[in-house]
C-alpha positions as CSV (number, residue, x, y, z in Angstrom):
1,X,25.3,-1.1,-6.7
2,X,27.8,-3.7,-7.8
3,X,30.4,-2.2,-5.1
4,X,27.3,-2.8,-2.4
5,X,26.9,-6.4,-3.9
6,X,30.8,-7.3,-3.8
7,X,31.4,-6.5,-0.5
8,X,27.7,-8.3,0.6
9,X,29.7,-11.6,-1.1
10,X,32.3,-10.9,1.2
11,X,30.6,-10.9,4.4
12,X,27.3,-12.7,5.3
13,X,25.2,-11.4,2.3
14,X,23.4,-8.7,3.3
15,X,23.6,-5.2,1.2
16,X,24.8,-2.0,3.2
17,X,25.7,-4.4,5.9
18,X,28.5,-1.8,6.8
19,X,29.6,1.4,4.6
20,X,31.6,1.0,1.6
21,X,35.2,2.1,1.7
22,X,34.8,5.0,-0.9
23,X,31.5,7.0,0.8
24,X,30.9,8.6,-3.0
25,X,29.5,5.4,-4.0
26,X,27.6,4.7,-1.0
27,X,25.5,7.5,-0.8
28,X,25.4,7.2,-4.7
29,X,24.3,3.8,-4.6
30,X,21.6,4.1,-1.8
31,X,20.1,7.2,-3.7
32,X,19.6,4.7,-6.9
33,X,17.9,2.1,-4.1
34,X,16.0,5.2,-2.6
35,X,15.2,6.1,-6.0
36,X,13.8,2.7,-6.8
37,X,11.9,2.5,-3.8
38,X,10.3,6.0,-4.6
39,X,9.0,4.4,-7.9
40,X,7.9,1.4,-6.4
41,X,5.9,3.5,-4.1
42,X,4.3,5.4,-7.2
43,X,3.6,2.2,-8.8
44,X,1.9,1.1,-5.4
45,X,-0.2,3.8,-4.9
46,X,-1.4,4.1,-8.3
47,X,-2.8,0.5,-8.1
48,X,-4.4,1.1,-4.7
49,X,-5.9,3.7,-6.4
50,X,-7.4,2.4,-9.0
51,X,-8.8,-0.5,-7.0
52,X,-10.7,2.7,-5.3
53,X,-12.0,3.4,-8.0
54,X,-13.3,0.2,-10.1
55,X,-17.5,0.9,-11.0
56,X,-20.0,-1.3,-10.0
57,X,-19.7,-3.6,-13.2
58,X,-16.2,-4.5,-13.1
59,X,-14.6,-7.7,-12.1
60,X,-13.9,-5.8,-9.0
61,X,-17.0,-5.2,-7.8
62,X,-18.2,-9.1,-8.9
63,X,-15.4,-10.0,-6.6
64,X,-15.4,-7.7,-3.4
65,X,-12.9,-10.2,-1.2
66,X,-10.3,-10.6,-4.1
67,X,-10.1,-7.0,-4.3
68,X,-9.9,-6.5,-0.7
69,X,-7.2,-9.2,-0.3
70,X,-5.3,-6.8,-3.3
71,X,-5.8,-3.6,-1.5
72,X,-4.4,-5.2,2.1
73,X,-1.7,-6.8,0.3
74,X,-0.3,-2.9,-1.7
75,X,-1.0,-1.6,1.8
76,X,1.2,-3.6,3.5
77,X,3.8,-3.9,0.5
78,X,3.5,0.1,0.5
79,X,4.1,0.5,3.8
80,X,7.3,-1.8,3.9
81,X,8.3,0.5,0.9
82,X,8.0,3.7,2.7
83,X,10.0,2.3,5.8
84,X,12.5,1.2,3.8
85,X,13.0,4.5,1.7
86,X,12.5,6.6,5.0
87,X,15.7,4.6,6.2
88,X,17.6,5.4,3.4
89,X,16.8,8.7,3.2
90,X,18.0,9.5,6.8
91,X,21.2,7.0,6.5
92,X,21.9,9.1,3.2
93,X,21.3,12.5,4.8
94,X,23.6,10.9,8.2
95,X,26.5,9.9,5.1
96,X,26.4,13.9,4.0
């Protein structure tokens, strides 16, 4: 990751802009992002989940536009997160 983050100095500041010199590294360091992204996901869906699932005396319940507001929001951070992990899994599989 630092290799992805010295050559993003270097340029205009975006990671993975182009490949890195030594392809080792890249596909190793976009499997620790995909990696990270894949966790992030679990952590996501986990929540959604459990907003599913709150009974009829919890906060959630008391509040029924909060929780709605959370469960859009995961949605739409989940389905950034799935994208963005779908692109790296096909960039990494495109590197091999």
């Amino acid at each position: 990751l630092n290799y992805l983050v010295m050559e993003a100095a270097q340029t205009d500041g975006r990671l993975a802009r182009r490949p890195l010199q030594d392809m080792n590294k890249e596909i190793q360091a976009h499997k620790i992002l995909s990696s990270l992204f894949i966790q992030l996901i679990e952590e996501r869906n986990a929540t959604i989940m459990s907003l599913d699932s709150c009974d009829s005396s919890s906060l959630c319940e008391r509040l029924p536009v909060r929780r709605q507001m959370a469960q859009d929001l995961l949605h739409g951070e989940l389905r950034i997160l799935k994208s963005a992990s779908a692109w790296l899994e096909n960039y990494c599989f495109s590197l091999t």
